[in-house]
C-alpha positions as CSV (number, residue, x, y, z in Angstrom):
1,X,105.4,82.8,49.1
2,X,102.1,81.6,47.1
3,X,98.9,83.8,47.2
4,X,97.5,81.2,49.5
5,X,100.2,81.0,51.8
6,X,100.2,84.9,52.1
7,X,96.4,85.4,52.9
8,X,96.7,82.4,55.1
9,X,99.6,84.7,56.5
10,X,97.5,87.8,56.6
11,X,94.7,86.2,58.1
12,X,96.5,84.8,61.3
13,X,97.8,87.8,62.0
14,X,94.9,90.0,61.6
15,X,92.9,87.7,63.6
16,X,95.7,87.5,67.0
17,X,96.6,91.4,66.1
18,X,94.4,93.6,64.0
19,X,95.9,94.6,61.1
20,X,96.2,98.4,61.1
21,X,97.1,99.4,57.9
22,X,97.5,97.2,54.3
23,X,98.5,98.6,51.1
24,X,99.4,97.5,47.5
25,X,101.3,98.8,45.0
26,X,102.5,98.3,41.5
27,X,106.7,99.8,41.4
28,X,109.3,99.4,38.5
29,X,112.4,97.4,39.0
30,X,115.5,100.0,39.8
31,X,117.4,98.5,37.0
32,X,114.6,97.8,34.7
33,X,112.0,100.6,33.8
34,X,110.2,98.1,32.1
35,X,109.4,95.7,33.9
36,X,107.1,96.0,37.7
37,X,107.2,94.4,41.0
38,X,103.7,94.6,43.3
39,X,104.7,95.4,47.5
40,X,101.8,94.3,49.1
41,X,102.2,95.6,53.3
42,X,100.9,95.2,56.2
43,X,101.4,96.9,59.5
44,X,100.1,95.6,63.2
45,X,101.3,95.9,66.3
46,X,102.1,92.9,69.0
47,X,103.5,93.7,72.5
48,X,103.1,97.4,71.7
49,X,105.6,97.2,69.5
50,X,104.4,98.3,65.3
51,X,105.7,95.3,62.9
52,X,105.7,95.9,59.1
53,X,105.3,92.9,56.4
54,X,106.3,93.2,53.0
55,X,105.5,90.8,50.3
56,X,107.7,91.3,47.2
57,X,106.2,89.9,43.9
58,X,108.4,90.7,40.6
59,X,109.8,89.5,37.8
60,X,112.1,85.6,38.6
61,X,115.6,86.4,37.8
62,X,117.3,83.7,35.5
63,X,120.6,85.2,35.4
64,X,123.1,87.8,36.9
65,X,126.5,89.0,35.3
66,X,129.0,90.7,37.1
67,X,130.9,93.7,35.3
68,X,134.5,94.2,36.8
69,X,136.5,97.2,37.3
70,X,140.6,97.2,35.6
71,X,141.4,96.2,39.8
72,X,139.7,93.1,40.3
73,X,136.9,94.0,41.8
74,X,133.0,93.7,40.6
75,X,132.0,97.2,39.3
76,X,127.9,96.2,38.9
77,X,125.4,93.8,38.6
78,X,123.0,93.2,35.8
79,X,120.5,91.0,36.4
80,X,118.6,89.3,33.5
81,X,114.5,88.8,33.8
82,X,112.2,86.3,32.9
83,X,109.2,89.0,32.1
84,X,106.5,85.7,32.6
85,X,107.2,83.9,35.3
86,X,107.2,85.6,38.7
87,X,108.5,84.7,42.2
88,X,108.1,86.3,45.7
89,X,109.9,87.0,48.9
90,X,108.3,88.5,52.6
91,X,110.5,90.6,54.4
92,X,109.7,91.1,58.5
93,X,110.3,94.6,59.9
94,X,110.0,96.0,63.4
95,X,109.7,99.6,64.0
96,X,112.5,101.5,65.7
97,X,111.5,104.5,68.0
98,X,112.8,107.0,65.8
99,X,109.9,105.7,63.6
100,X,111.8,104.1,60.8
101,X,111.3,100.2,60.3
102,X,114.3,97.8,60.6
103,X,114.7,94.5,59.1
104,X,114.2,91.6,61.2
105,X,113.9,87.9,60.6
106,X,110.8,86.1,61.1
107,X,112.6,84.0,63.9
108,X,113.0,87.5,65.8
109,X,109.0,88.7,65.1
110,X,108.2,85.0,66.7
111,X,110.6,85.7,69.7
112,X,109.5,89.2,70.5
113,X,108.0,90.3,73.8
């Protein structure tokens, strides 16, 4: 998702909901010290149910090799970075009642009630 198409995103939804909380911030990849991803969140709450975005900025991956075990079976993943160019994924999450967030699709945050 494009900046545009996010604060498009954000602004819908803090205009039907009331965003409650946002927050930014600037992580390394697990399996690269080196390089950073920026989460950018938001959290509102629709139907009295808390909902949780997550936008995912990082690194584009241009390759990923496999490293098998002596059985067959892949051992790890190494995934290879392209440290300029950049691409970006949302993730939907609903809040369970134990307070932890689960991840949902964007089809099920549509559908809600």
């Amino acid at each position: 998702m494009n900046d545009r198409a996010w604060e498009e995103l954000v602004d819908l939804i803090d205009d039907q909901y009331t965003i409650d909380n946002s927050n930014r911030k600037e992580e390394a990849l697990e399996d690269n010290n080196k390089l950073k991803q920026i989460i950018e969140s938001i959290e509102f709450e629709k139907d009295n149910i808390k909902y949780k975005i997550d936008r995912v900025t990082g690194p584009r991956i241009i390759d990923k090799k496999t490293f098998y075990s002596g059985h067959g079976s892949a051992n790890r993943m190494q995934y290879v970075y392209d440290p300029e160019e950049t691409s970006s994924k949302v993730v939907f999450y609903k809040q369970l009642a134990d307070g932890n967030f689960n991840e949902i699709s964007p089809e099920d945050l549509m559908t809600s009630s």
